[in-house]
C-alpha positions as CSV (number, residue, x, y, z in Angstrom):
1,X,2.1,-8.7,-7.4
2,X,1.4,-8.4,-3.7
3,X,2.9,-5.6,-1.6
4,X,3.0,-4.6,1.9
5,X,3.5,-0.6,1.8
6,X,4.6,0.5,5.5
7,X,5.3,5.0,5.5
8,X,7.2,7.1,8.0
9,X,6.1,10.7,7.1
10,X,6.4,13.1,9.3
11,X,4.8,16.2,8.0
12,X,0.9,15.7,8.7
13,X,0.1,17.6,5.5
14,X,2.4,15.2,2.6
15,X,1.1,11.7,5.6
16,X,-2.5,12.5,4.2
17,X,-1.5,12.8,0.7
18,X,0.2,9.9,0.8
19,X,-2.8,8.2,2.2
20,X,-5.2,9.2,0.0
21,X,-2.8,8.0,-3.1
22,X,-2.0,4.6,-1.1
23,X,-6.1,4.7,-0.8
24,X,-6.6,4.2,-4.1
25,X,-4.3,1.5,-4.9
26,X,-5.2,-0.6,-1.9
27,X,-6.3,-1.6,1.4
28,X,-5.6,0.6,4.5
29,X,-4.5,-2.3,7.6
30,X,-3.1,-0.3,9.8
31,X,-2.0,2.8,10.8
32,X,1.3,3.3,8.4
33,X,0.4,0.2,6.2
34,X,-1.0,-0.7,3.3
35,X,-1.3,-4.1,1.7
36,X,-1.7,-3.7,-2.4
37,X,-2.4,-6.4,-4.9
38,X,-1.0,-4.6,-8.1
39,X,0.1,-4.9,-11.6
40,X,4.1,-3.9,-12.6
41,X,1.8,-0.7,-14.8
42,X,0.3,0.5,-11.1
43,X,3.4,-0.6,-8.8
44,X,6.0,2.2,-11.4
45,X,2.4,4.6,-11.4
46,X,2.5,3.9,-7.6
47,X,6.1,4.6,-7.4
48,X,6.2,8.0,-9.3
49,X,3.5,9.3,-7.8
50,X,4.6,8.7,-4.2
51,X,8.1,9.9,-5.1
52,X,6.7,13.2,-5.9
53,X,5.2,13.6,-2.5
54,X,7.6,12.8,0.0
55,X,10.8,14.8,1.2
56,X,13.6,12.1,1.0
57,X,15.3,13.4,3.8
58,X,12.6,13.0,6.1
59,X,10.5,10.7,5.0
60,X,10.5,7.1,4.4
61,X,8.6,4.5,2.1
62,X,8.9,0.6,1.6
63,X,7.7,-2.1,-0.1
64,X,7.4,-5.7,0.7
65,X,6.9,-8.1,-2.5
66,X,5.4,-11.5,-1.3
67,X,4.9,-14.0,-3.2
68,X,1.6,-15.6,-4.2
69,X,2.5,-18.7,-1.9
70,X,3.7,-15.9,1.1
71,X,0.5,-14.1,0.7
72,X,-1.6,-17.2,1.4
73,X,0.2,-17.4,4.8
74,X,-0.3,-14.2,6.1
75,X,-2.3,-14.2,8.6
76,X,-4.6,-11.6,10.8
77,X,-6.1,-11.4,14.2
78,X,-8.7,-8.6,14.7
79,X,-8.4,-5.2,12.7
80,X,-10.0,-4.6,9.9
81,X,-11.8,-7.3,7.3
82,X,-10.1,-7.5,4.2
83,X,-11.9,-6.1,1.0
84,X,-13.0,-8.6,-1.6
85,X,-11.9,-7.5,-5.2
86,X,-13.0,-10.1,-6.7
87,X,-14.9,-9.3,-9.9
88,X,-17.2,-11.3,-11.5
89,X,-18.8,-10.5,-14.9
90,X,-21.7,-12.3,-16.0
């Protein structure tokens, strides 16, 4: 699944953890987004994880399922390239 991940966090200290965990499932765009190409086993892992780091009454996290055809039409002026995961074993 393909997910947009946009965060309003405002404690500095939990906005970096929450970085560094949105790091490591996917691709930093902008400054509170993140676009993630995940499985349903990462998106709940994601989830829990991100749950346990926020302060729901300050904070705020979303997600934005597209589809495989709505991923195809995003498009992007400028910023930065997007990362390649393609793996190839040979």
């Amino acid at each position: 699944m393909y997910i947009i991940i946009s965060y309003d966090i405002s404690d500095n200290k939990r906005r970096t953890k929450i970085h560094k965990v949105l790091s490591s499932y996917g691709q930093w765009m902008q400054f509170s987004v993140f676009e993630c190409s995940l499985t349903a086993t990462q998106y709940v892992k994601l989830r829990n994880r991100l749950n346990k780091l926020i302060n729901p009454e300050e904070d705020s996290i979303r997600f934005y399922f597209l589809c495989q055809h709505c991923e195809q039409k995003v498009e992007r002026i400028g910023g930065v390239q997007v990362r390649d995961d393609t793996v190839f074993i040979v």
